[in-house]
VOPAGU-2260 file (C-alpha; in pm, 1 decimal, decimal comma):
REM VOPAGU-2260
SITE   aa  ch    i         X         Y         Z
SITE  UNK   A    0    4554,4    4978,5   -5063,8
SITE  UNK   A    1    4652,7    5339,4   -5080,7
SITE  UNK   A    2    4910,3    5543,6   -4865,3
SITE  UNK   A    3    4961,8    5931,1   -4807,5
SITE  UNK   A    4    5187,0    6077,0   -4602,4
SITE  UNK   A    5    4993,1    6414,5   -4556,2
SITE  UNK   A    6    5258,6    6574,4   -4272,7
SITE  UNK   A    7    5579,2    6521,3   -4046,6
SITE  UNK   A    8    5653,7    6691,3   -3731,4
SITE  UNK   A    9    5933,3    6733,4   -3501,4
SITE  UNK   A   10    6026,6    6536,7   -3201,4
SITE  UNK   A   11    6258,0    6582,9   -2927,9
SITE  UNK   A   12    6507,5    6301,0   -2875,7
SITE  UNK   A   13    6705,7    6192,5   -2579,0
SITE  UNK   A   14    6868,8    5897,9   -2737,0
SITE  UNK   A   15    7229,7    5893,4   -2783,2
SITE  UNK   A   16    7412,4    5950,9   -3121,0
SITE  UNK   A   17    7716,9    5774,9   -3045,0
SITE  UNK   A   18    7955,6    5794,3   -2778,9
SITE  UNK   A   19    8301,2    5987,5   -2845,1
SITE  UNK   A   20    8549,4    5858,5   -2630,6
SITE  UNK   A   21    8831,3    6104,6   -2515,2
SITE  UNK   A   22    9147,5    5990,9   -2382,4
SITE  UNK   A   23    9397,7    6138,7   -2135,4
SITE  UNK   A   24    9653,4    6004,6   -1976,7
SITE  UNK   A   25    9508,9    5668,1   -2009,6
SITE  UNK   A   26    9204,6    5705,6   -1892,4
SITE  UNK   A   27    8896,6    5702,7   -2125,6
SITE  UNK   A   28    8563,2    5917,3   -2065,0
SITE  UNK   A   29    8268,2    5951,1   -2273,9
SITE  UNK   A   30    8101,3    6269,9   -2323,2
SITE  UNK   A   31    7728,4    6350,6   -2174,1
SITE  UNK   A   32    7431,5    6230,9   -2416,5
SITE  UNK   A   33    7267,8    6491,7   -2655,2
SITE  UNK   A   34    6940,5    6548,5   -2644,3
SITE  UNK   A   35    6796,9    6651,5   -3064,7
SITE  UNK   A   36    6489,6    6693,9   -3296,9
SITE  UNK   A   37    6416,3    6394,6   -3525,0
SITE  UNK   A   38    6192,8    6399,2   -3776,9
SITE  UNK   A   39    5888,4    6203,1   -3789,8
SITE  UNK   A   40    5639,9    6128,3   -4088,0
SITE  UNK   A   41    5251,6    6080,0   -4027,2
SITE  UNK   A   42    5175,6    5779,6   -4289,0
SITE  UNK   A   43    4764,8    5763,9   -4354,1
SITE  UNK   A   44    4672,6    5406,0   -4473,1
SITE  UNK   A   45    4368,0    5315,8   -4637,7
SITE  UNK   A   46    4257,1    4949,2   -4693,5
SITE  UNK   A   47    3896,3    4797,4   -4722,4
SITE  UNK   A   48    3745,8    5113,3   -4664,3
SITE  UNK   A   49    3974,6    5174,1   -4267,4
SITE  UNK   A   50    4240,9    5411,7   -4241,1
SITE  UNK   A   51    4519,7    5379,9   -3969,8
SITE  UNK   A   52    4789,4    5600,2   -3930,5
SITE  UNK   A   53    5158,2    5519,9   -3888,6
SITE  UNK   A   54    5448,5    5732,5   -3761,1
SITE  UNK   A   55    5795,4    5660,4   -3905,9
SITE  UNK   A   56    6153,6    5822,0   -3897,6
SITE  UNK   A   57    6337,6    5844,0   -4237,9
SITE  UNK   A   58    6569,8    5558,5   -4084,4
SITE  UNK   A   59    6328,9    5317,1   -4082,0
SITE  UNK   A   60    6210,4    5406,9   -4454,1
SITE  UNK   A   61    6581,3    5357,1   -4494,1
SITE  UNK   A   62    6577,0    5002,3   -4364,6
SITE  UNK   A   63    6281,4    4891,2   -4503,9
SITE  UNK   A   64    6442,7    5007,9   -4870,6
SITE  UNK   A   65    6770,6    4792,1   -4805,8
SITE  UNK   A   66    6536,6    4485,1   -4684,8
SITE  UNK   A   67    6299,0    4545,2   -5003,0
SITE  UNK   A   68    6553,0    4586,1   -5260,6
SITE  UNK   A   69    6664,2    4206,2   -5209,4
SITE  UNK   A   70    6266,5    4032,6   -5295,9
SITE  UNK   A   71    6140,5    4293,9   -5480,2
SITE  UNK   A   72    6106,7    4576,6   -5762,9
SITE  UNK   A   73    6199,6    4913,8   -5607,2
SITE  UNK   A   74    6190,1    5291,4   -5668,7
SITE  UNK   A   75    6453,4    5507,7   -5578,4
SITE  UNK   A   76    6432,7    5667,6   -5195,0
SITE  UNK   A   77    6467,9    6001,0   -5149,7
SITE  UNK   A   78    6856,0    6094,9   -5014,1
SITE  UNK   A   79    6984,2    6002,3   -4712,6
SITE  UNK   A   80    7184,3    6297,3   -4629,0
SITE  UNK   A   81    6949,6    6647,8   -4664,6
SITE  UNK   A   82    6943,4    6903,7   -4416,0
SITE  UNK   A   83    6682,6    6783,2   -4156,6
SITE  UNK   A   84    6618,8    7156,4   -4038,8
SITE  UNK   A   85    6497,6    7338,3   -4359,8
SITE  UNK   A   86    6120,5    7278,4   -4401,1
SITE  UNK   A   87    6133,6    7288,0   -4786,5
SITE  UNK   A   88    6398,2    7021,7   -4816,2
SITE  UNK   A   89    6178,7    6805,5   -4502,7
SITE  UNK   A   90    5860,6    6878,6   -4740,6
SITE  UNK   A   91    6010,5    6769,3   -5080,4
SITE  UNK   A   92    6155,7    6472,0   -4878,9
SITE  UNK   A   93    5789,5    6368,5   -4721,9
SITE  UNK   A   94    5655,4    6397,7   -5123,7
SITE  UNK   A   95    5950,8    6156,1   -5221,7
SITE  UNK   A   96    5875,4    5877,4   -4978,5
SITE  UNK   A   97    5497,9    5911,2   -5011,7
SITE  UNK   A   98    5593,0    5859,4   -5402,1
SITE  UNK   A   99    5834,6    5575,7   -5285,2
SITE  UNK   A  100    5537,1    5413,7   -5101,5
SITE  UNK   A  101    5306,7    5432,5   -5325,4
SITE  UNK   A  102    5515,9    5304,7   -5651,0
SITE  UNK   A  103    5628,8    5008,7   -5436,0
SITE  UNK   A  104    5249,1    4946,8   -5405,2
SITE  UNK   A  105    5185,1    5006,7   -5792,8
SITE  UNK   A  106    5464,2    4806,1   -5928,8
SITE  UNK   A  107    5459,2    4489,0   -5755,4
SITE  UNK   A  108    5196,3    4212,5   -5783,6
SITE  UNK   A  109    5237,8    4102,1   -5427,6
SITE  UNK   A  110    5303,5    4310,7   -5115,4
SITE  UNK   A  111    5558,9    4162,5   -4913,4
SITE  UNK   A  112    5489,9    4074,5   -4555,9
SITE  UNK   A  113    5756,2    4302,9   -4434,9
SITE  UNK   A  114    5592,2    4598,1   -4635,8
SITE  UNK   A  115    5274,6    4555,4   -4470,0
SITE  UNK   A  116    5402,1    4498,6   -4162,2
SITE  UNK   A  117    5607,7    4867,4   -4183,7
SITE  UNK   A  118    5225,2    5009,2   -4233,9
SITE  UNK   A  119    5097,0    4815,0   -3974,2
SITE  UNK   A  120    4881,7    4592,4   -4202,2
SITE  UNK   A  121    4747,1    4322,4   -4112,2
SITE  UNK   A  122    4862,1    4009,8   -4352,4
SITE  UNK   A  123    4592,3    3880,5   -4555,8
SITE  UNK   A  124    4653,9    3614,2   -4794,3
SITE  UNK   A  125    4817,7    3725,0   -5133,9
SITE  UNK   A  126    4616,7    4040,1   -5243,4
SITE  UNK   A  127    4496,3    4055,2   -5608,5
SITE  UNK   A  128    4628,4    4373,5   -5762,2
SITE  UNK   A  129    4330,6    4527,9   -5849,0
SITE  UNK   A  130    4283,5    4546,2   -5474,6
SITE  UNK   A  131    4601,3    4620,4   -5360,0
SITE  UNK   A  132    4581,3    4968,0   -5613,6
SITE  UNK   A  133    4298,3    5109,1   -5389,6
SITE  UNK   A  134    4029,8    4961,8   -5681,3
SITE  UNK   A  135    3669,7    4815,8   -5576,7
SITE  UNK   A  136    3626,4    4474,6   -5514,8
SITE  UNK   A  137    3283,0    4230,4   -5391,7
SITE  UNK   A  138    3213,2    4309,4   -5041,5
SITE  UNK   A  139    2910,7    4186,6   -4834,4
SITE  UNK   A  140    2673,6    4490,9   -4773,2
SITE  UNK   A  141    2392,3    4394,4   -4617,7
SITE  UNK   A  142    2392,8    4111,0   -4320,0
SITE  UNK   A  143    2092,4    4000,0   -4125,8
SITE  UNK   A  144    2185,2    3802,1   -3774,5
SITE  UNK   A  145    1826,4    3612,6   -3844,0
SITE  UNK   A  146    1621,2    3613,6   -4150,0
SITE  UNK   A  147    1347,8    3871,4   -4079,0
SITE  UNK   A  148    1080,4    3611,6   -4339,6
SITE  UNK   A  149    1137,8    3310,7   -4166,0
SITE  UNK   A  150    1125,0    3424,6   -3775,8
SITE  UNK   A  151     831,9    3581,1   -3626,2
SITE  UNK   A  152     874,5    3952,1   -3554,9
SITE  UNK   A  153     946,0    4046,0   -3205,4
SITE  UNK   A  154     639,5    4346,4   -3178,2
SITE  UNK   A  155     310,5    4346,4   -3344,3
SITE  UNK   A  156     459,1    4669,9   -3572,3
SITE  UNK   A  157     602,5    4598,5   -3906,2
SITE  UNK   A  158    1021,6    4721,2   -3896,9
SITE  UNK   A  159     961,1    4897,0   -4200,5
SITE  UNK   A  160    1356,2    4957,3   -4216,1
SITE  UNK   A  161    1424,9    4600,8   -4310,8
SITE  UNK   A  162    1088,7    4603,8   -4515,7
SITE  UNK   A  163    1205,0    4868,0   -4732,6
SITE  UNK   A  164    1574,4    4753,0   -4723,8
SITE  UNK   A  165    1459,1    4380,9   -4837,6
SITE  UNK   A  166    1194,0    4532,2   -5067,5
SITE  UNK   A  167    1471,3    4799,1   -5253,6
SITE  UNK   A  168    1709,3    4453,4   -5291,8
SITE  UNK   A  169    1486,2    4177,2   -5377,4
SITE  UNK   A  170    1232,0    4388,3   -5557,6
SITE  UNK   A  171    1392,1    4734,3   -5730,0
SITE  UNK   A  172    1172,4    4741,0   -6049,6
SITE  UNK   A  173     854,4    4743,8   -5812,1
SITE  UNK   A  174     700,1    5113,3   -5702,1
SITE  UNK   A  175     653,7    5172,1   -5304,3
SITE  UNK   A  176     372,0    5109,9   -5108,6
């Protein structure tokens, strides 16, 4: 498995950052919701040869890290408090938890299940670690629905795709018709 996080952008937010409560004469009233940018970070996931992309906010990196620290090995996260409006600081922080992911990857010999389900993956049973670093591994290449030798062909006209498919598998030392 390997993980980038090539970019972030902005986002406008309507959700609420807490009520203040203000009170006079007894009477409490809570001031009008706030409507703010939040960052976002574009996470690129490769695995078995498919990328997916996942959006996260740094909060949810956050979370992850306090649920990860208790099963497994972890890196450090990049700080919690940085000044979300400066694009160098947003940059250097986007380099730190694309680092984060992909040490967490690197340094453990089994992904857990809430890992891959932060980067959408789906959960396949324990991945060896040669794998899970982004490394090749046996997969089927070539698969026939019906063995061309044994059925009859459907025209009178030789598929000389499979032919020469078959023929560059079974027999690679041989020259071309």
């Amino acid at each position: 498995m390997e993980v980038y996080i090539p970019s972030f952008r902005y986002e406008e937010s309507d959700l609420e950052r807490g009520y203040t409560w203000v009170i006079v004469w007894h009477r409490a009233f809570q001031t009008k919701m706030e409507s703010y940018e939040i960052t976002v970070f574009k996470i690129e996931v490769l695995m078995n040869g498919r990328k997916h992309f996942v959006e996260k906010r740094y909060s949810e990196f956050h979370a992850l890290h306090k649920k990860l620290k208790k099963c497994i090995k972890t890196p450090e996260i990049p700080s919690k408090h940085v000044r979300n409006w400066v694009p160098k600081v947003l940059e250097q922080r986007r380099q730190g938890l694309e680092t984060y992911l992909q040490a967490v990857i690197l340094e453990n010999e089994e992904l857990p299940k809430l890992f891959l389900d932060f980067l959408n993956v789906r959960h396949l049973p324990s991945l060896p670690k040669a794998e899970s670093c982004g490394k090749l591994s046996h997969q089927p290449v070539l698969l026939f629905l019906r063995d061309p030798y044994v059925l009859p062909a459907a025209s009178d006209f030789p598929n000389v795709i499979i032919e020469g498919v078959l023929h560059g598998i079974f027999y690679p030392h041989l020259q071309p018709r």
